[in-house]
MISEPA-78365 format. One record per residue (C-alpha): residue number from 1; residue in one letter; x, y, z. Coordinates in nm, 2 decimals. Layout:
# residues N
NUM|a|X|Y|Z
...
//
This chain:
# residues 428
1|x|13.88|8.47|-1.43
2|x|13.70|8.38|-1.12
3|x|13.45|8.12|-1.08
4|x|13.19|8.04|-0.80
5|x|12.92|7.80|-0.69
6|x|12.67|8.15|-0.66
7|x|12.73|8.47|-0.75
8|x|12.48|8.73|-0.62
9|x|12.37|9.06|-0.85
10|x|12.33|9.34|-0.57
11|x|12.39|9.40|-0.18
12|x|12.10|9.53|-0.06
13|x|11.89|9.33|0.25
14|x|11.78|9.05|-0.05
15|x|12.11|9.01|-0.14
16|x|12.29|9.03|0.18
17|x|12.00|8.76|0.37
18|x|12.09|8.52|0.06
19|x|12.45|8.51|0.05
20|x|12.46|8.44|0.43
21|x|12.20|8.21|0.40
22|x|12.40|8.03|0.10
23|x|12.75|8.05|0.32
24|x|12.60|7.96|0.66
25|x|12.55|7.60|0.44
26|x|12.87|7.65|0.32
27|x|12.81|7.71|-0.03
28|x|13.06|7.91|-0.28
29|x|12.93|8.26|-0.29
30|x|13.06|8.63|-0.36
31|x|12.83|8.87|-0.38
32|x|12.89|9.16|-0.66
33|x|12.76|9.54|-0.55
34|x|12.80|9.90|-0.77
35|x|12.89|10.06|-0.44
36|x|13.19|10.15|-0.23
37|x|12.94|10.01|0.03
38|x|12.66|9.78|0.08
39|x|12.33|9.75|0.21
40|x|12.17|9.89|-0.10
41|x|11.88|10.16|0.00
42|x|11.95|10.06|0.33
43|x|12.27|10.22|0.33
44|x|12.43|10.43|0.57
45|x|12.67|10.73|0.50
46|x|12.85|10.98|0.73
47|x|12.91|11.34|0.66
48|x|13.17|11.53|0.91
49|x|13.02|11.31|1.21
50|x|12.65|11.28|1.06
51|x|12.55|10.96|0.98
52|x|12.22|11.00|0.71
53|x|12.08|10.69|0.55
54|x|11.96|10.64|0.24
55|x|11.61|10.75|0.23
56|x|11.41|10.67|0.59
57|x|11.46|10.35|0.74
58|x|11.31|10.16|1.03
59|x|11.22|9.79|1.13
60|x|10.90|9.69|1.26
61|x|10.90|9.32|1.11
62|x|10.76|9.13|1.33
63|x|10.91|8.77|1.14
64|x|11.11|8.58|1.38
65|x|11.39|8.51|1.13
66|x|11.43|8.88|1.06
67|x|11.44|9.00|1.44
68|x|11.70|8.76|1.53
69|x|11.88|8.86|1.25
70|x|11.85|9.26|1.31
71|x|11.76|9.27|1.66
72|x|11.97|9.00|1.80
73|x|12.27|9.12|1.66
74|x|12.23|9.49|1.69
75|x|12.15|9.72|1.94
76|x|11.85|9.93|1.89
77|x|11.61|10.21|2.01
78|x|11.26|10.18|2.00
79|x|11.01|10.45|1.88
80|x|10.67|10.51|1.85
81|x|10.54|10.56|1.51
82|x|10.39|10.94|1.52
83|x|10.45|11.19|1.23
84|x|10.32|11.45|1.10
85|x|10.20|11.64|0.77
86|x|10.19|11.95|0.65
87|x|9.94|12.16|0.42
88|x|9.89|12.49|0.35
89|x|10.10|12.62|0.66
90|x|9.92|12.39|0.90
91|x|10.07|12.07|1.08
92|x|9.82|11.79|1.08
93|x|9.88|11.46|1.32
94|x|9.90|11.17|1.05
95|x|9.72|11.02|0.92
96|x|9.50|11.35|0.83
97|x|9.16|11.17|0.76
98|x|9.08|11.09|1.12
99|x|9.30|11.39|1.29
100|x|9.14|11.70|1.13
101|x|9.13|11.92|1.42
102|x|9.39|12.15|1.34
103|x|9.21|12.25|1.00
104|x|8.99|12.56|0.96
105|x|8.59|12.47|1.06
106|x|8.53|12.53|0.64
107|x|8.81|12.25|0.57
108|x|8.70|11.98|0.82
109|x|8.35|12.05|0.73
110|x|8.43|11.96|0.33
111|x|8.61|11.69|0.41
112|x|8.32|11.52|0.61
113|x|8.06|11.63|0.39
114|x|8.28|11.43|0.10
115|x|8.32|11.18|0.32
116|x|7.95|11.10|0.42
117|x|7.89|11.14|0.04
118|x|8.11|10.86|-0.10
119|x|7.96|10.58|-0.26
120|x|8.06|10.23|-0.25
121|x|8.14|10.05|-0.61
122|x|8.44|9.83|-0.74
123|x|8.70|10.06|-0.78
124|x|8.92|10.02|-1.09
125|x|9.25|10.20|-1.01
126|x|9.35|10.42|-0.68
127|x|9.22|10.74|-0.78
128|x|8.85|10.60|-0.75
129|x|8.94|10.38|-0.46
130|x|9.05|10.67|-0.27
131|x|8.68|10.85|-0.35
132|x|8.55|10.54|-0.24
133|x|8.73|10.55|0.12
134|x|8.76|10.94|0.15
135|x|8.52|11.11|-0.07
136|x|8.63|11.34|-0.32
137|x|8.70|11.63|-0.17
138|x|8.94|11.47|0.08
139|x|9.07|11.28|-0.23
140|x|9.15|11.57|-0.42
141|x|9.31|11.82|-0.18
142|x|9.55|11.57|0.00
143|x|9.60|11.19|-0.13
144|x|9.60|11.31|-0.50
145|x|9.83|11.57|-0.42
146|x|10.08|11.33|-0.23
147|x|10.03|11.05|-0.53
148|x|10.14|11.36|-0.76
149|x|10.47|11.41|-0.51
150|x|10.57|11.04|-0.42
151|x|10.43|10.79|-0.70
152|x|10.51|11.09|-0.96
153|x|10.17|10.99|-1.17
154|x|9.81|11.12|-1.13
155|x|9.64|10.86|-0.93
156|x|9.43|10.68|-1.15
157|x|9.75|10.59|-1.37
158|x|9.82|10.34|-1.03
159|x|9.64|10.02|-0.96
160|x|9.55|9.92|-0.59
161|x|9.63|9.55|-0.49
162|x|10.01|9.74|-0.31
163|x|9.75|9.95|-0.08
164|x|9.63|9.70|0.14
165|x|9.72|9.79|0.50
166|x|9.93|10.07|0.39
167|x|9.63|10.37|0.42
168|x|9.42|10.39|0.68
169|x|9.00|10.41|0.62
170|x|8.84|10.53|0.96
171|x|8.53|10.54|1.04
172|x|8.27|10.83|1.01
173|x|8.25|10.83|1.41
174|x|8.62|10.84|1.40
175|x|8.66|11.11|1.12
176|x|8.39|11.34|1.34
177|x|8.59|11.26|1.71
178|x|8.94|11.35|1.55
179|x|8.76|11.66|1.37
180|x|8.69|11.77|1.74
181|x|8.93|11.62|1.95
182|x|9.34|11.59|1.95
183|x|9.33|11.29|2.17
184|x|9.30|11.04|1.90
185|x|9.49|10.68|1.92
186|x|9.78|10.61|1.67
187|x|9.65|10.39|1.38
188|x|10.00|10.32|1.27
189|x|9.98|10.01|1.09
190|x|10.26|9.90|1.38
191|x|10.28|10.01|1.70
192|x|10.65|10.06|1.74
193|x|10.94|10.11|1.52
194|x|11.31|10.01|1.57
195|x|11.64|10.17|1.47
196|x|11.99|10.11|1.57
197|x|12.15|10.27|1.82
198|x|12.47|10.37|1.66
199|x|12.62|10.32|1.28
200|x|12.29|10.45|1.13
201|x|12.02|10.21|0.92
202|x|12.30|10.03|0.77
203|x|12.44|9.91|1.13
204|x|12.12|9.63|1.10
205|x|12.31|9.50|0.74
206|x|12.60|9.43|0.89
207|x|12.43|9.14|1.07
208|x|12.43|8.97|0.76
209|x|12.81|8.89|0.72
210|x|12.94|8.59|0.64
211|x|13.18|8.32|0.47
212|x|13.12|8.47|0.20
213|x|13.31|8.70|-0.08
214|x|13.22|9.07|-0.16
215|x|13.29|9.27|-0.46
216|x|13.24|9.64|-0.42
217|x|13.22|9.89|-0.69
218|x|13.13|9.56|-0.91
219|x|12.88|9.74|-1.14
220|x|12.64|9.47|-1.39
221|x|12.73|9.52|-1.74
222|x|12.60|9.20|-1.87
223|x|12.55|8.81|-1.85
224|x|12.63|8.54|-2.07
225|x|12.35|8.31|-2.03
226|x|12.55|8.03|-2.25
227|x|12.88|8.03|-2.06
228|x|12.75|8.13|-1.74
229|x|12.95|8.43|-1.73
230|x|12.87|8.73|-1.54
231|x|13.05|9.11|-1.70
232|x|13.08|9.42|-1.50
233|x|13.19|9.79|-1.60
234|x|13.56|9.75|-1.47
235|x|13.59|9.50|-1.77
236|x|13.65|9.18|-1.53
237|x|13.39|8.89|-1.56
238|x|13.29|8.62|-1.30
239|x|13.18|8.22|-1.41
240|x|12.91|8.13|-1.20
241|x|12.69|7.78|-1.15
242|x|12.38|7.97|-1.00
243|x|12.29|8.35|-1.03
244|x|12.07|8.51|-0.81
245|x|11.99|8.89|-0.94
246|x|11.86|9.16|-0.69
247|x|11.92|9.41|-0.93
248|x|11.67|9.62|-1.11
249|x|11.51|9.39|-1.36
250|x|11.52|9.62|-1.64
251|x|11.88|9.67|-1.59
252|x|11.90|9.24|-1.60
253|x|11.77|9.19|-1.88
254|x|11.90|9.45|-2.11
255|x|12.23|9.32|-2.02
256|x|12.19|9.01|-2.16
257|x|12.38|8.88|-2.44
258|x|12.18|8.73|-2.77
259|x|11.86|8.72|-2.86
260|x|11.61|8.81|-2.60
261|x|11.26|8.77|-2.68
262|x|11.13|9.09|-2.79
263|x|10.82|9.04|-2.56
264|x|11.01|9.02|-2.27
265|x|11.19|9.32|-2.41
266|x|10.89|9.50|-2.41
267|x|10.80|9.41|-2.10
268|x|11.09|9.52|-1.94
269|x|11.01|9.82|-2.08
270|x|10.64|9.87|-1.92
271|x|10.79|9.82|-1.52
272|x|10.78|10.17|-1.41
273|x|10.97|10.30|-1.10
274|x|11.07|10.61|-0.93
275|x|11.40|10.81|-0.88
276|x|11.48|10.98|-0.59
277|x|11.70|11.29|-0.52
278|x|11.77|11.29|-0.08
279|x|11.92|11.62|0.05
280|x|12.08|11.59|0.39
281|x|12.15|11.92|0.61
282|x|12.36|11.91|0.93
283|x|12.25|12.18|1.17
284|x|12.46|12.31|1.48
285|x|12.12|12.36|1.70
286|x|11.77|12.19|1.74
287|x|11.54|12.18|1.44
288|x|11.16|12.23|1.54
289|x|11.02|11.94|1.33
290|x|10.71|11.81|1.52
291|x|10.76|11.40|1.49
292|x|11.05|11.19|1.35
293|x|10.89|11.27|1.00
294|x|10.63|11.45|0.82
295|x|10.51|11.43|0.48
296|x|10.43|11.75|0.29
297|x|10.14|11.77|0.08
298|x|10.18|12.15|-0.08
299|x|10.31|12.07|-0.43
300|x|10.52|12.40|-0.43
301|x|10.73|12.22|-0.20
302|x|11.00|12.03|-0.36
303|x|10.99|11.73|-0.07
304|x|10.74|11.47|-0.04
305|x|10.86|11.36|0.29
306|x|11.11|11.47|0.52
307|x|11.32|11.28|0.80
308|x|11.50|11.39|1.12
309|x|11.83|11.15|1.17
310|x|11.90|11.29|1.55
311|x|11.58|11.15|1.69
312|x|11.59|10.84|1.54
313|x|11.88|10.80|1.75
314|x|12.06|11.04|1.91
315|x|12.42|10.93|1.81
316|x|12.35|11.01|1.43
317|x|12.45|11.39|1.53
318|x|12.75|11.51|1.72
319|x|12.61|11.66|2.05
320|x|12.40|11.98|2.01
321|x|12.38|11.97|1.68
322|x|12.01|11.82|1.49
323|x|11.99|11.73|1.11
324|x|11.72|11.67|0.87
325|x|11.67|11.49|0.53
326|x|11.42|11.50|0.28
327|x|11.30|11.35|0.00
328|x|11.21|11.42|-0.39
329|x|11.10|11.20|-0.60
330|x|11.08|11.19|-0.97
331|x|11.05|10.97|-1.30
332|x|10.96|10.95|-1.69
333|x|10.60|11.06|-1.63
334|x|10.73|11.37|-1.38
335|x|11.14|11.46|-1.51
336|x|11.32|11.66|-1.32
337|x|11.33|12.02|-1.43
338|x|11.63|12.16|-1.29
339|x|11.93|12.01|-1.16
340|x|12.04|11.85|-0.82
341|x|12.22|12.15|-0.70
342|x|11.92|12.36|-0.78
343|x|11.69|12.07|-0.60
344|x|11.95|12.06|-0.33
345|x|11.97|12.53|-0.29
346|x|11.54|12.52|-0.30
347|x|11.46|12.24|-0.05
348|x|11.69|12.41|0.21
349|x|11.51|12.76|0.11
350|x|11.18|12.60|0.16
351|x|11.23|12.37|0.47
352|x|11.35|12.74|0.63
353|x|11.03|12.88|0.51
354|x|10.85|12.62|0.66
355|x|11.00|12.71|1.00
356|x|11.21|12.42|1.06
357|x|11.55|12.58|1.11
358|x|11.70|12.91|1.05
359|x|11.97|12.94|0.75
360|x|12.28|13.02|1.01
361|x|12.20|12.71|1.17
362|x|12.33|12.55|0.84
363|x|12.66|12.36|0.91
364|x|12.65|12.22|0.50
365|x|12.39|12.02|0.31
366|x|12.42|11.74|0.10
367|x|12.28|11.62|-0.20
368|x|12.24|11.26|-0.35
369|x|12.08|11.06|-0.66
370|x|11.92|10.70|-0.65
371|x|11.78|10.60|-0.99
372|x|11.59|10.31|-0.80
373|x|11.39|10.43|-0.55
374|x|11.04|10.25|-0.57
375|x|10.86|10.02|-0.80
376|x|10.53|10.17|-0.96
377|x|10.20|10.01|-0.91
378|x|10.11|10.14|-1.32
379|x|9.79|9.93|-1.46
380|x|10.08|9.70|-1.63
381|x|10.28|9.62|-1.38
382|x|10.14|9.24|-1.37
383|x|10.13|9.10|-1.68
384|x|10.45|9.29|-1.75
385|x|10.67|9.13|-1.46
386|x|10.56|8.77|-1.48
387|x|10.65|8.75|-1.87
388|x|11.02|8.91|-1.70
389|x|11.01|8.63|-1.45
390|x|10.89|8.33|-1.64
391|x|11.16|8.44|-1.92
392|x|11.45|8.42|-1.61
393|x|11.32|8.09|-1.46
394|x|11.38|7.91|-1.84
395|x|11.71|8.07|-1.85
396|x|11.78|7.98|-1.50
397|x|11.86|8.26|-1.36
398|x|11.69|8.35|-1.01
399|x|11.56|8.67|-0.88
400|x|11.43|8.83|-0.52
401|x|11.39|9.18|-0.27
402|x|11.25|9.49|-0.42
403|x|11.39|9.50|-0.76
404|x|11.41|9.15|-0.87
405|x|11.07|9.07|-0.76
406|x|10.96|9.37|-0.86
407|x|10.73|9.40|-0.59
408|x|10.69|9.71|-0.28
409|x|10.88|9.50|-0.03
410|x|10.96|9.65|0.30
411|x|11.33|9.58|0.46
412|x|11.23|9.26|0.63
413|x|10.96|9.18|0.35
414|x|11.31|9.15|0.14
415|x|11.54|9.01|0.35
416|x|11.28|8.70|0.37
417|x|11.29|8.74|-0.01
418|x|11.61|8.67|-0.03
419|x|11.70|8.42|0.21
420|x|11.32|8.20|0.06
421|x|11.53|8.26|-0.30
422|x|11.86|8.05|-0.13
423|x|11.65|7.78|0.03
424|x|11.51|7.72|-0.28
425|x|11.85|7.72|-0.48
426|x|11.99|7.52|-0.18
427|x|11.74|7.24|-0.20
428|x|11.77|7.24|-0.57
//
C-alpha cells in the first residue's frame, strides 16, 4: 500500500493547480482521477482527427496567477465574445433583451411594453428577479424557457446570489436602440476570450504538470477517516497525511466509512446539480452557424446550447472539414426520457432542421455522458453545503473547484480554488 504526504480526489483545473502548487514546494503528492485522462470538464478528446472538449471552454480570467499559468505556457488564439440565439426560426445577436431587431414589430413591441411595465421589489428567487429586470413577457418567452433547458427547474425553484454579472439588465434607451438598430456594442461581461491554439481546451491543463504522481482510472470508492486511508473501485487503497477532495461532495461523503451524521447525510442529499449529455458531429464541409456558439431557446429542441470546435481554433478540424457540439442537459427534477443514442439520432435531426448542415455532410457523430455538469442554485443550496463543509473541516479533510466547494466556479475561478486550498494546507 502506498502512502503520501497529499493525496488529491480529482484532476480537474482545482485539482491540477493544487498538486502543482503542493510539488512546486516540494511536498509528497499523487493526485487520483476516474479518467484515462485529466483535466476533468476541461478535458480534451479526439475523434479521427477532431479534437472536441468537454462541454465549451474558454479563458478570459483576468487573475495574474491564472494567465501565467494558461497563457504563459500555452499558445493561444484570441476571440471576441459574440454568439447568437435562436427562437422560433429566428437568430437573435445575444444577449436578446437589448438586440431585438430581428424579431417581428408584434414581438419587440411585447417585450418593451413588459419591460416598461416591471416594477421594482425585493425579489425572492430568479423567476421574480427576472420580472423585475425584463418584465414578464420577456421573462416568460425566453429566460424561463432557457432556465427550463439549462438549470433543468422552473425558475423560481433557483435562488439569485450565482447571477451577478452573469445576465445582462440594459437600459430602456438601450432595449428601444437595439429594437431599431443592429449596430449595438457587445455587452459581454469580457471583452475577449482565449483558447489554445492546438490540443483543444485541455492543452491549457497541461500547464499544470509537475513533481508530482498521477493515478488515472483511480475512481473514489471510499475513505477511512480513522486510518487515513483512501479506497478506489480497482480494490487498491492509498494512506494519506492530508486529503484534499475535488470531487463531487455528495459522492465524498457517502463514501465515508462509519457513522456520518445523519444531518450531514441529509444535506448531502439537498445539493442539486445537473447532468449533461454532449453530442459531437464531424462534418467534411463548412457549417453555417452564425457565431462560435448560440443558445437555443425553443424547447422542442433537444440542445440548450451549441458549440462550433473549428472556429475556436482552426486546428481542432482536419482542413476543410467544420464540426459542431451541443449540449443537453438534464437532472432529478427533468430525467431523461429516452436514451443517449436516441438524444444523440434527434439532436443531429434537429441541428439539420435548423439549417446548420446538411445530413451528407455527416462524417460520424458522437455521443457522451457527464453526471456532473453544474451545481444548482436550489433555495437550499446554503444551508445545505456549509453543514457538508463544516462536517469535512472537523474531520480534516479539505475541499476546493466546482464540486468541492460547491460553488459555479469558472476555469480560472477554480484553479485559484485550488491552488488557495494548498497554500492553506502548506502553511498549516
Amino acid at each position: 500500500m502506498d502512502k503520501y504526504n497529499t493525496v488529491i480526489l480529482g484532476g480537474g483545473p482545482a485539482g491540477l493547480s493544487a498538486a502543482h502548487t503542493l510539488s512546486d514546494k516540494n511536498i509528497d503528492v499523487v493526485l487520483c482521477d476516474k479518467n484515462e485522462t485529466i483535466g476533468g470538464l476541461c478535458r480534451s478528446f479526439t475523434i479521427d482527427g477532431f479534437i472536441f472538449d468537454t462541454f465549451a471552454h474558454v479563458n478570459f480570467s483576468k487573475d495574474s496567477y491564472v494567465q501565467s499559468m494558461l497563457e504563459e505556457k500555452t499558445d493561444y488564439l484570441i476571440h471576441k465574445p459574440e454568439a447568437y440565439n435562436y427562437s422560433n426560426g429566428v437568430w437573435i445577436r445575444n444577449p436578446v433583451q437589448n438586440n431585438l431587431i430581428n424579431l417581428d414589430i408584434d414581438e419587440r413591441i411585447k417585450i418593451i411594453k413588459g419591460f416598461i411595465e416591471r416594477k421594482k421589489f425585493n425579489p425572492q428567487n430568479y423567476d421574480q428577479w427576472l420580472r423585475m429586470q425584463y418584465g414578464d413577457y420577456f421573462t416568460d418567452n425566453y429566460p424561463s424557457k432557457y432556465t427550463r433547458k439549462y438549470w433543468t427547474v422552473e425558475s423560481e425553484l433557483l435562488e439569485t446570489k450565482w447571477v451577478e454579472g452573469r445576465m445582462y439588465t440594459p437600459s430602456i434607451d438601450e432595449v428601444l436602440y437595439g429594437a431599431m438598430s443592429s449596430e449595438t456594442p457587445n455587452v459581454h461581461y469580457t471583452k475577449e476570450i482565449h483558447y489554445p491554439v492546438k490540443g483543444g481546451f485541455g492543452a491549457f491543463m497541461s500547464s499544470f504538470s509537475g513533481d508530482y504522481a498521477v493515478e488515472n482510472k483511480k475512481e473514489y470508492s471510499g475513505l477511512d477517516i480513522k486510518n487515513k486511508e483512501v479506497f478506489f473501485t480497482d480494490g487498491e487503497s492509498i494512506k494519506y497525511d492530508n486529503l484534499i477532495s475535488t470531487i463531487p461532495l455528495d459522492i465524498l461523503v457517502k463514501g465515508i466509512k462509519g457513522d456520518v451524521p445523519e444531518k450531514v447525510l441529509n444535506a448531502v442529499n439537498c445539493l442539486d446539480y445537473t447532468s449533461g449529455v454532449i453530442v459531437s458531429i464531424g462534418l467534411n464541409k463548412k457549417h453555417r452557424s452564425p457565431s462560435l456558439w448560440f443558445y437555443i431557446y425553443d424547447e422542442d429542441i433537444l440542445p440548450a446550447r451549441v458549440y462550433c470546435p473549428d472556429i475556436k481554433s482552426p486546428q481542432n478540424v482536419p482542413n476543410g472539414c467544420s464540426a459542431l457540439q451541443a449540449e443537453v442537459y438534464f437532472s432529478k427534477y427533468k430525467p431523461l426520457n429516452i436514451d443517449f443514442s436516441e438524444i444523440k439520432e434527434k439532436v443531429v435531426e434537429q441541428l439539420v432542421d435548423i439549417g446548420l448542415f446538411e445530413k451528407e455532410n455527416i462524417m460520424f457523430s458522437d455521443v457522451r455522458f457527464e453526471k456532473y455538469a453544474n451545481i444548482m442554485f436550489t433555495k437550499q443550496i446554503y444551508e445545505a453545503r456549509s453543514i457538508v463543509h463544516q462536517y469535512l473541516k472537523s474531520i480534516g479533510v479539505h475541499y476546493a473547484g466546482r464540486f468541492g466547494e460547491w460553488d459555479y466556479l469558472w476555469t480560472g475561478q477554480s484553479i485559484l480554488s485550488g491552488r488557495k486550498c494548498a497554500l492553506e494546507l502548506n502553511a498549516r
